[in-house]
VOGU-3710 file (C-alpha; in Angstrom, 3 decimals, decimal comma):
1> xxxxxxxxxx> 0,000/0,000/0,000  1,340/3,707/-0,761  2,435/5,856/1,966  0,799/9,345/2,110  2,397/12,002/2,995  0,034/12,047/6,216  2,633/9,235/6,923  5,646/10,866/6,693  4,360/13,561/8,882  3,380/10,994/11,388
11> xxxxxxxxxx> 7,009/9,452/11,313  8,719/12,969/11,845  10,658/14,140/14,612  9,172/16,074/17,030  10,298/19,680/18,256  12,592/20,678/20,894  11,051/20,555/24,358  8,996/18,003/26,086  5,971/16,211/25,070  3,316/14,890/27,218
21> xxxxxxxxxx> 1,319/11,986/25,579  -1,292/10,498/26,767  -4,913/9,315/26,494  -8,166/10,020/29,042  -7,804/6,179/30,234  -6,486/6,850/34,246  -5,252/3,095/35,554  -7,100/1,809/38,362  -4,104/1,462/40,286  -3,001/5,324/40,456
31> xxxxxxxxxx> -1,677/7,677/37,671  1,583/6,250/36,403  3,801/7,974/34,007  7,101/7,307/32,499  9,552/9,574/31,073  11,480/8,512/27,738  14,507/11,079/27,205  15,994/10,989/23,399  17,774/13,342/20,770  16,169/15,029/18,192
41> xxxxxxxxxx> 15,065/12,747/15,353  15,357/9,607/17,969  11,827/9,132/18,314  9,204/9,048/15,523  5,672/10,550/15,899  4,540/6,625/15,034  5,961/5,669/18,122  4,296/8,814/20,344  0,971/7,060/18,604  2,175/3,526/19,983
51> xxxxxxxxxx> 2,500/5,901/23,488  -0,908/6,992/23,266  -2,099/3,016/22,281  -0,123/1,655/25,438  -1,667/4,134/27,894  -4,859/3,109/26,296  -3,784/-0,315/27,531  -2,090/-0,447/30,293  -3,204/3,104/32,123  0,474/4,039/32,051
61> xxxxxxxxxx> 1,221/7,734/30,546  4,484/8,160/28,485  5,979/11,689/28,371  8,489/12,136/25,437  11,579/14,602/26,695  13,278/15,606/22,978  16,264/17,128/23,238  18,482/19,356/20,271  21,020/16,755/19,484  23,350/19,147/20,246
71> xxxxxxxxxx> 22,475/19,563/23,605  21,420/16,142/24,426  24,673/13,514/25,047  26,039/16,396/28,370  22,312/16,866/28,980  21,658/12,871/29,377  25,198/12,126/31,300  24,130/15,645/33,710  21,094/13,633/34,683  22,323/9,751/34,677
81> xxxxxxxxxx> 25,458/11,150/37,330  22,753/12,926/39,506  20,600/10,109/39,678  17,663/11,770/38,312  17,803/9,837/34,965  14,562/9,419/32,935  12,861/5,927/33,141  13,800/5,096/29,592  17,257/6,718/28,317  18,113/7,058/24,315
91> xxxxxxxxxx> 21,731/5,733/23,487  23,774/4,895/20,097  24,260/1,167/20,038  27,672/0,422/19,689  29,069/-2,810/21,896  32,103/-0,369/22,905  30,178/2,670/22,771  27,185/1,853/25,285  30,242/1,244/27,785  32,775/4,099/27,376
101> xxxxxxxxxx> 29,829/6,348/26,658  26,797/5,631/28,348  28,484/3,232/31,792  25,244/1,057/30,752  26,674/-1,584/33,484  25,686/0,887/36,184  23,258/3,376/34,359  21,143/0,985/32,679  19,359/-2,193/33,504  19,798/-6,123/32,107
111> xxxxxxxxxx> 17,007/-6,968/30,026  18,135/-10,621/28,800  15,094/-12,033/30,382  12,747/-9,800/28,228  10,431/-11,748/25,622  11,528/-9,320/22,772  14,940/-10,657/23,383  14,095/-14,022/21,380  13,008/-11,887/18,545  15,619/-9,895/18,332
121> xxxxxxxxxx> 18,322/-9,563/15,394  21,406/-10,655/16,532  23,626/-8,415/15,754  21,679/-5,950/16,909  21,626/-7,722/20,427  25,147/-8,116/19,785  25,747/-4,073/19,554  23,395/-3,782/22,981  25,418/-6,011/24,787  28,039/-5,999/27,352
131> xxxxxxxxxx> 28,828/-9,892/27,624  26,308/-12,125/27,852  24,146/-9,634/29,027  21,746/-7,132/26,744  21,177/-3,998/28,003  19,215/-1,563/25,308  17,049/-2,363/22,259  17,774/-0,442/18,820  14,335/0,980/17,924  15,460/1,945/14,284
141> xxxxxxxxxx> 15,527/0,767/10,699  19,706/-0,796/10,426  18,212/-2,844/7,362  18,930/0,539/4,904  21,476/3,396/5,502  21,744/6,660/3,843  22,434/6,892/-0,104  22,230/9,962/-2,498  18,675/10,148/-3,678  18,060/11,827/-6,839
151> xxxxxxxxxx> 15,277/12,896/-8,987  15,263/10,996/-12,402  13,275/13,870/-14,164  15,727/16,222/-13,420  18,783/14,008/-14,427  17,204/13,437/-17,882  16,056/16,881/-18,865  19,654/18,068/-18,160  20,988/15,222/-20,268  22,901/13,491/-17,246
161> xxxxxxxxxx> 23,765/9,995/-15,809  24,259/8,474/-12,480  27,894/9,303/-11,666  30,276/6,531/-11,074  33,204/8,844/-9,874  33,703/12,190/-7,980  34,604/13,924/-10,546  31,577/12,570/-12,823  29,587/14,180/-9,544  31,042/16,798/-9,511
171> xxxxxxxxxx> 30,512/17,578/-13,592  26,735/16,641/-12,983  26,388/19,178/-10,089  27,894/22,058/-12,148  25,922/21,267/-14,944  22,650/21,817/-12,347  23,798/24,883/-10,939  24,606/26,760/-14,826  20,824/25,553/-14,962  18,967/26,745/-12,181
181> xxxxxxxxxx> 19,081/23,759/-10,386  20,617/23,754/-6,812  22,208/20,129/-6,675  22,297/19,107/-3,251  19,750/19,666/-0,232  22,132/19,395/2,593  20,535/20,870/5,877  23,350/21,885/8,403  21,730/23,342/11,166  20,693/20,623/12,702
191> xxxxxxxxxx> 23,739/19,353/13,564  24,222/15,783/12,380  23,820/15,295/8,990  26,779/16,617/6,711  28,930/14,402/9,129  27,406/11,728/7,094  29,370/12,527/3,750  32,923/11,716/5,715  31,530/9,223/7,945  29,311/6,390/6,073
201> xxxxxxxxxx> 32,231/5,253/3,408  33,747/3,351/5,904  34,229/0,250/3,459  35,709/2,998/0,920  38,320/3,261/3,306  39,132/0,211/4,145  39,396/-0,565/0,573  42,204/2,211/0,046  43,820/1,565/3,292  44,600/-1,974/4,389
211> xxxxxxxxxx> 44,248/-2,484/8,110  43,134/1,487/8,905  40,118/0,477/11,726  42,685/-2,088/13,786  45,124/0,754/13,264  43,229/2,914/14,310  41,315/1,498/16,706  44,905/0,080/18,354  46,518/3,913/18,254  49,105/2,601/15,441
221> xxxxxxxxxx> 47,864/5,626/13,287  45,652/8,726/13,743  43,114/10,262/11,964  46,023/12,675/10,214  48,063/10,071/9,074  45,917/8,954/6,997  46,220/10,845/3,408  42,726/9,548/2,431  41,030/10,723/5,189  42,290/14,792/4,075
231> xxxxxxxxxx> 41,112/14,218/0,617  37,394/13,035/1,632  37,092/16,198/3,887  38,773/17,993/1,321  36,206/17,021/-1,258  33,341/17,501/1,044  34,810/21,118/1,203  34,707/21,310/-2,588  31,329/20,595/-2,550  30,126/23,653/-0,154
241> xxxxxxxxxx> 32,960/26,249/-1,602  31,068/25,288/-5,243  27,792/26,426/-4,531  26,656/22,753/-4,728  24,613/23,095/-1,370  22,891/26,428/-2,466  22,956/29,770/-0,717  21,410/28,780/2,908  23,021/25,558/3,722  24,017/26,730/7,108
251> xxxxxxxxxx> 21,173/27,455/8,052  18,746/24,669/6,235  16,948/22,363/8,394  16,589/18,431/7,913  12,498/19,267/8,352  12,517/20,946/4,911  13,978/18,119/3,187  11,038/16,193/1,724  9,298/19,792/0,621  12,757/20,736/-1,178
261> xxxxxxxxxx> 13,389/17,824/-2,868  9,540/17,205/-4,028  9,779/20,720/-5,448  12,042/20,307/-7,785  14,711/23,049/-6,922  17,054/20,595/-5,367  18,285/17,565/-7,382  19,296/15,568/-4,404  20,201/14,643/-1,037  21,764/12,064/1,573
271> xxxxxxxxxx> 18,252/10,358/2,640  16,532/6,737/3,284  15,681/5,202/0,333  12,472/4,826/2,505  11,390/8,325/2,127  11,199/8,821/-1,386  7,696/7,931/-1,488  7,213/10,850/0,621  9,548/13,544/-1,684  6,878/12,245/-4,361
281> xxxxxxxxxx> 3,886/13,041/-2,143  5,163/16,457/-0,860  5,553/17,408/-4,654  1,442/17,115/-4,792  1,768/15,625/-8,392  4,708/16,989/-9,440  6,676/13,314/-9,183  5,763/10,021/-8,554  8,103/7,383/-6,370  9,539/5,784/-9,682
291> xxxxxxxxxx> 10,809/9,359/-10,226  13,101/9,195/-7,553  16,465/6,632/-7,399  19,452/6,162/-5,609  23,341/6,400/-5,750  26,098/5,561/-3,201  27,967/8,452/-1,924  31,016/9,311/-4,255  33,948/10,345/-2,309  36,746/9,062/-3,222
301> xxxxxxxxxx> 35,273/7,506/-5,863  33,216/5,325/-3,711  31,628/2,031/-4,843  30,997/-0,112/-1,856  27,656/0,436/0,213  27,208/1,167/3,634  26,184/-0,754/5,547  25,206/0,927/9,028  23,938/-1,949/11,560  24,586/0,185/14,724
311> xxxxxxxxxx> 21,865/2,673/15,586  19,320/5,206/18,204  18,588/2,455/21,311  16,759/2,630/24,370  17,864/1,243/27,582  16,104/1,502/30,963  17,701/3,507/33,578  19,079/1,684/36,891  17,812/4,392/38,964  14,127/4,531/37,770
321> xxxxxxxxxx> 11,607/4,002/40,159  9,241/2,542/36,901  11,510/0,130/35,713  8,698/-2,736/35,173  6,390/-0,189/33,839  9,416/0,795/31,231  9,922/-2,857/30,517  6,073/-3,012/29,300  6,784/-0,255/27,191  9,448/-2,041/25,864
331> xxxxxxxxxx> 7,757/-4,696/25,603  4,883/-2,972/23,475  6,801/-1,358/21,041  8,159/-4,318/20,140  5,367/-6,607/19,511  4,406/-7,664/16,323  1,613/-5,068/15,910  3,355/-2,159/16,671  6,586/-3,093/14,511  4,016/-3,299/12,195
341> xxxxxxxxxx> 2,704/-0,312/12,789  5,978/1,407/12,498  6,812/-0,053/8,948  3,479/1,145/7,980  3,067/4,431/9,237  6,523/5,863/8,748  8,175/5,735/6,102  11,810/6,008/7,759  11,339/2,599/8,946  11,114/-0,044/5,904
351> xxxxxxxxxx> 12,200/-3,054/8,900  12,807/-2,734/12,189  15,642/-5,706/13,148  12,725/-8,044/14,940  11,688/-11,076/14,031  8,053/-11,122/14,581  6,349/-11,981/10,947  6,103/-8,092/9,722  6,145/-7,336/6,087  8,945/-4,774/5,711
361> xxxxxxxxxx> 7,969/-1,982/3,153  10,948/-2,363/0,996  10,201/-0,956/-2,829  11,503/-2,681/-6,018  14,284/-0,249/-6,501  15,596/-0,385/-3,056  16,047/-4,278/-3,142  17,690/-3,738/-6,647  20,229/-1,265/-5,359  21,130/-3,476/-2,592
371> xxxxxxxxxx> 21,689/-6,606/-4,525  23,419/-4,867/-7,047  26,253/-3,909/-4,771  29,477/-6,258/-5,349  31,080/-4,465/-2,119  29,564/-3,371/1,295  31,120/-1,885/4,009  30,655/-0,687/7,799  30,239/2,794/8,192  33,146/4,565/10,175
381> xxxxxxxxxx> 31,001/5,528/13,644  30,268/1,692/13,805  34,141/0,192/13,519  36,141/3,153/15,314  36,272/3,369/18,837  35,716/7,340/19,873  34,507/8,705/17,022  30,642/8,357/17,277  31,039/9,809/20,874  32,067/13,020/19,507
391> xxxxxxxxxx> 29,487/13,182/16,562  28,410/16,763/17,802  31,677/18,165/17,999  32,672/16,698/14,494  29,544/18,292/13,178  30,748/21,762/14,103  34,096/21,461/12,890  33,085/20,505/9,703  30,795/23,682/9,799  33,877/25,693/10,686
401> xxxxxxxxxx> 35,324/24,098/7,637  33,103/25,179/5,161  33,155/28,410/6,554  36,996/28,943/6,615  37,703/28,775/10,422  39,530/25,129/10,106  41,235/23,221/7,501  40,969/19,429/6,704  44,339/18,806/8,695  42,713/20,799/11,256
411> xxxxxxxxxx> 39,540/18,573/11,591  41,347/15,704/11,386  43,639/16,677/14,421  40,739/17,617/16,627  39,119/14,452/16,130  42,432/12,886/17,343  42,580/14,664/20,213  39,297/13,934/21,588  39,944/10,367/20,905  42,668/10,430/23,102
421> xxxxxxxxxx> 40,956/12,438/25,084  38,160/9,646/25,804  40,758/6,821/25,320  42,718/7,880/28,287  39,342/8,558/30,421  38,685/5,158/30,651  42,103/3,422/30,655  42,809/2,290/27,161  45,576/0,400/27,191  46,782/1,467/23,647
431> xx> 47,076/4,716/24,368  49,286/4,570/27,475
//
């Protein structure tokens, strides 16, 4: 069945601040409410709805806190160290991450005896573990990642085909821009996404550089030893200085995506394959889904996928006072009618990684893409130790790139540093 666009909006993030959801239903054993504290673009509206259907259940209120992602990693740690956690806390997976990051072996609670846990994909599990023991469920589609969607239409009228190199890209976004067309919709002010462009060709970089994530992960080498590293940044740089984001990148918000790219005045942008049938319905006519394909990202002259298993979790915190009343919750949203639910009323999520007899929403084109890949790869924030811990503060370097305030050598050092940084904060032995 075709998403509407009433579907997309459902799926979308919600706004900064905190959001109360429940229904008129008061359980008979006293008013109950748990607190679930995520970043921004964490937590779908489809879930909020599966808030309002639990209450309507069990009696027990859900209030969403949603926090600017830029805010929310000190934000989350100020309130975990305190003790005044929320019930349910949101957390990248990561098996080294949810320990160096998030202390889940104090802050959160074991959930290996929860019936979801049968159900659930095992690497996932694996990536919410510490041990034997699982800790946090990943409440996100890992079955996709983020390509380079691009409108077909506007490809053909200007005479142009799928690049296969950089500089192919890079000929097909001058060739918009002398005609009106800004070629990329990249939204910076929200403070994650450009990060993407350096980040997801993980395999590309493990192509060009045998060994780099032991080597890296094992101090051998840094980020700025690493020649391949400067020219990815450096091309992402190219990209900006050249106009190819348009005039108001900085300031362009992930919100406006779908209504930019179903307009027509941007030619593409790093999205979910899952959402093009929303770019088709915020064009109101304008395109249809089979207008829309995809391309893997092109630095360096990429051709291996991404593959990007690791993602937004939630993990009860040690300190609630509701922790059975989270684990329904849990519980809930991972039955086989909500995952259903999910898949069909947002169209971020194609899968979720369950096992519970859903139909995942996949199209035609997005299975073709896949199989047609000879190469995949990991995505960087998933193999590197320290890096996805300091997403934010990569985000705003890059930012200071574009605008001139750091170089590529310059970026590359900081993110060094604040590896070592976290390295030495919890006793890494290869950096002593």
């Amino acid at each position: 069945m075709k998403k509407k666009l009433v579907a997309a909006l459902l799926c979308g993030a919600m706004t900064v601040g905190s959001v109360t959801v429940y229904a008129e239903t008061v359980h008979a054993e006293g008013d109950t409410t748990i607190t679930v504290m995520a970043s921004q673009d964490w937590v779908y509206d489809a879930e909020m709805e599966l808030g309002k259907k639990f209450e309507e259940e069990t009696g027990i209120k859900v209030d969403y806190q949603i926090v600017p992602a830029d805010q929310y990693y000190n934000m989350l740690m100020t309130k975990l160290n305190s003790g005044e956690g929320p019930d349910i806390f949101g957390g990248q997976a990561g098996a080294f991450d949810i320990v160096s990051q998030y202390n889940v072996e104090e802050n959160a609670v074991d959930l290996s005896d929860q019936p979801w846990v049968e159900t659930y994909d095992e690497f996932a599990k694996e990536q919410t573990s510490v041990g034997d023991k699982v800790y946090g469920m990943t409440y996100f589609d890992v079955s996709t990642d983020y390509y380079v969607i691009y409108n077909k239409k506007i490809f053909e009228e200007n005479k142009l085909e799928v690049p296969t190199t950089f500089a192919e890209f890079e000929e097909v976004c001058q060739t918009l821009l002398d005609n009106d067309v800004t070629p990329i919709y990249e939204p910076c002010a929200d403070g994650w996404h450009q990060t993407m462009w350096f980040t997801e060709i993980g395999g590309k970089y493990e192509d060009l550089v045998p060994n780099i994530v032991d080597d890296l992960n094992n101090n051998k080498i840094k980020f700025a030893d690493v020649p391949e590293l400067k020219e990815s940044l450096d091309q992402l740089n190219d990209m900006a200085q050249k106009g190819y984001f348009g005039d108001n990148y900085l300031s362009d918000e992930y919100t406006d995506l779908l209504m930019y790219l179903g307009t027509g005045e941007y030619a593409m942008a790093l999205e979910k394959p899952g959402q093009i049938p929303a770019i088709a319905e915020a064009s109101e006519g304008t395109y249809t889904a089979e207008d829309f394909g995809m391309f893997k990202i092109p630095l360096l002259d990429n051709d291996v996928l991404n593959v990007h298993p690791v993602g937004p979790s939630r993990f009860v915190y040690s300190g609630s006072e509701h922790q059975e009343e989270a684990k329904q919750y849990l519980e809930y949203i991972a039955s086989a009618d909500s995952v259903q639910y999910m898949i069909d009323n947002c169209d971020k999520i194609e899968n979720l990684p369950f096992e519970v007899g859903q139909t995942p929403s996949y199209s035609d084109e997005t299975k073709e893409f896949i199989a047609s890949a000879e190469k995949q790869g990991t995505v960087f924030q998933d193999t590197i130790k320290y890096l996805n811990p300091q997403w934010t503060e990569l985000t705003q370097d890059i930012v200071s790139m574009f605008i001139g305030d750091m170089t590529s050598e310059d970026v590359l050092n900081a993110i060094d540093e604040r590896r070592a940084t976290q390295a030495e904060a919890v006793g890494d032995e290869a950096w002593k």
